[in-house]
Each structure stands twice: as structure tokens, then as C-alpha cells.
C-alpha positions in Angstrom: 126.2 107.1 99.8 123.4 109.6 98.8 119.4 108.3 99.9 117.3 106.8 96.4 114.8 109.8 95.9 111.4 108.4 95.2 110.0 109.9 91.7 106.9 111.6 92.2 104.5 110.9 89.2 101.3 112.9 88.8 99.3 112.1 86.0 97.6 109.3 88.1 94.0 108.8 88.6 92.2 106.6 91.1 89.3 104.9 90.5 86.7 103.6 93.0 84.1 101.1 92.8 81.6 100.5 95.0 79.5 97.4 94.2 76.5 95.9 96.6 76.3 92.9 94.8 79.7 92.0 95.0 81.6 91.0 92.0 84.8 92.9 92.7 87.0 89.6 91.6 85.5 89.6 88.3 86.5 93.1 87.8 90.0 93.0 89.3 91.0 89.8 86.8 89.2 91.9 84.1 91.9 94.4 85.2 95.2 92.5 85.4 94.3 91.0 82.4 94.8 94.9 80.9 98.0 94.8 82.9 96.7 97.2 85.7 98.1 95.6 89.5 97.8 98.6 91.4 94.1 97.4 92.7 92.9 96.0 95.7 89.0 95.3 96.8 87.5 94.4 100.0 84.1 93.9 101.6 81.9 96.0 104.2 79.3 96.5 105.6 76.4 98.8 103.8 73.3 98.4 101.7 72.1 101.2 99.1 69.4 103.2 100.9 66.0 102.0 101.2 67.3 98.3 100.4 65.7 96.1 103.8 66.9 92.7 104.6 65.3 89.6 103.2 64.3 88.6 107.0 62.9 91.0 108.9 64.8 91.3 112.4 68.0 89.4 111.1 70.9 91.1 109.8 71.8 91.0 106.3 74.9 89.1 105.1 76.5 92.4 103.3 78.1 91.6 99.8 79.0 95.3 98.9 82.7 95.4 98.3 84.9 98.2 97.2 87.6 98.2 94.7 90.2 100.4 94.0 92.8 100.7 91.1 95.4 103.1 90.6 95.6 104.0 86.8 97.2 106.3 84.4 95.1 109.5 83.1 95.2 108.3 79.7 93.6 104.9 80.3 90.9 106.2 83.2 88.1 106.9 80.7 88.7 103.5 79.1 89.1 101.4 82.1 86.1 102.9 84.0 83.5 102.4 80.5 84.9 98.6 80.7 84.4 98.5 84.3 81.0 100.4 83.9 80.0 97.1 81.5 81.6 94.4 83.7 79.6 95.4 86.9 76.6 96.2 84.6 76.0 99.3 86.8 73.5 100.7 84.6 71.0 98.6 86.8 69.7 99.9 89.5 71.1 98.9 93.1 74.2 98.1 91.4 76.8 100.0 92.9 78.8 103.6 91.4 82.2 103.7 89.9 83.6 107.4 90.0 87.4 108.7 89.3 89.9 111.2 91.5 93.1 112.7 90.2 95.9 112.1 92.2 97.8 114.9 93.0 101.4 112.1 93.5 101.3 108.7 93.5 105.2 106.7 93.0 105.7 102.9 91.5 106.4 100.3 94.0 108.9 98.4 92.9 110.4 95.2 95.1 113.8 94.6 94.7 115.3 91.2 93.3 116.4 88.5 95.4 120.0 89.6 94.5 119.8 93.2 95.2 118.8 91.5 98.3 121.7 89.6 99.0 123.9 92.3 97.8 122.3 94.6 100.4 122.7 92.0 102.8 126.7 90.9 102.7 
């Protein structure tokens, strides 16, 4: 039995989204509703610079959270304009959204609950 090759596919781009207010959920749903699951988001700690907290000696509670999707070249353009919109990051002390190519990326794909139990026996 020869090893499954992974396919290599490299017209991928990945976008990144860094938003201090938060609303990375909003913008994930706004994404699997356009059938894009390759994202994740999570939150950090981090403030724009020259942002202070709202008491002085106390830390702040940090909403910035970053998301990042996996897309294809051909939708990048129009997912990060929608994305742009959603986060409404042409206010200030928003956050940035900015895209990378990919030089490889490969589909993750589970396998069923029978090729499971075929594998298994």
C-alpha cells in the first residue's frame, strides 16, 4: 500500500485581522456565512499605541483579538473590502486587516465515521 500524497495548492492567501475593539465573532459568522471555515480568532493582550487605560495604575481589560482566515486568491480582494466594512476600520483605533500569499497551504479534510471503521477492522 503506497502513502496518500497530500496536494499542495498555492493560490492561497491569508488574511489577518487585528481588531482592538473586539468583534472578531461578528466577522468570522460574516465569513462562514460566505462559506469560508478555514478561520480562527483569539484574544491578546495589546492596545494601539498611545491608547492609556481608563484608570490610571490598573491594567486594562484588553479586547484586541486577531483573526485569521485562509482564502482563495480570487475571493481575497472581496472578502477583505467586506471585512474592511464589517469591522468599520476606517475609524480610527479600530484595528488593520492586511493579506499574505501563501506560498502552500492543503485542505483538511476528516474522514467519515466509516472510513473510520474500515481503517479500524
Amino acid at each position: 500500500m503506497t502513502a496518500a500524497t497530500v496536494p499542495v495548492i498555492d493560490y492561497t492567501r491569508l488574511i489577518t485581522c487585528i481588531l482592538y475593539e473586539g468583534g472578531a465573532a461578528a466577522v468570522l459568522e460574516m465569513l462562514r456565512g460566505k462559506g469560508i471555515h478555514e478561520a480562527h480568532f483569539y484574544s491578546v493582550r495589546g492596545a494601539p499605541i498611545g491608547r492609556s487605560s481608563a484608570v490610571s495604575g490598573l491594567p486594562e481589560i484588553p479586547k484586541t483579538e486577531i483573526l485569521h482566515a485562509v482564502v482563495s486568491a480570487d475571493q481575497a480582494d472581496y472578502l477583505y473590502e467586506q471585512i474592511y466594512e464589517l469591522a468599520r476600520l476606517e475609524e480610527p483605533n479600530r484595528g488593520i486587516v492586511y493579506i499574505n500569499r501563501l506560498s502552500r497551504s492543503s485542505r483538511n479534510i476528516l474522514p467519515s465515521e466509516e472510513e473510520l471503521k474500515a481503517q479500524a477492522a
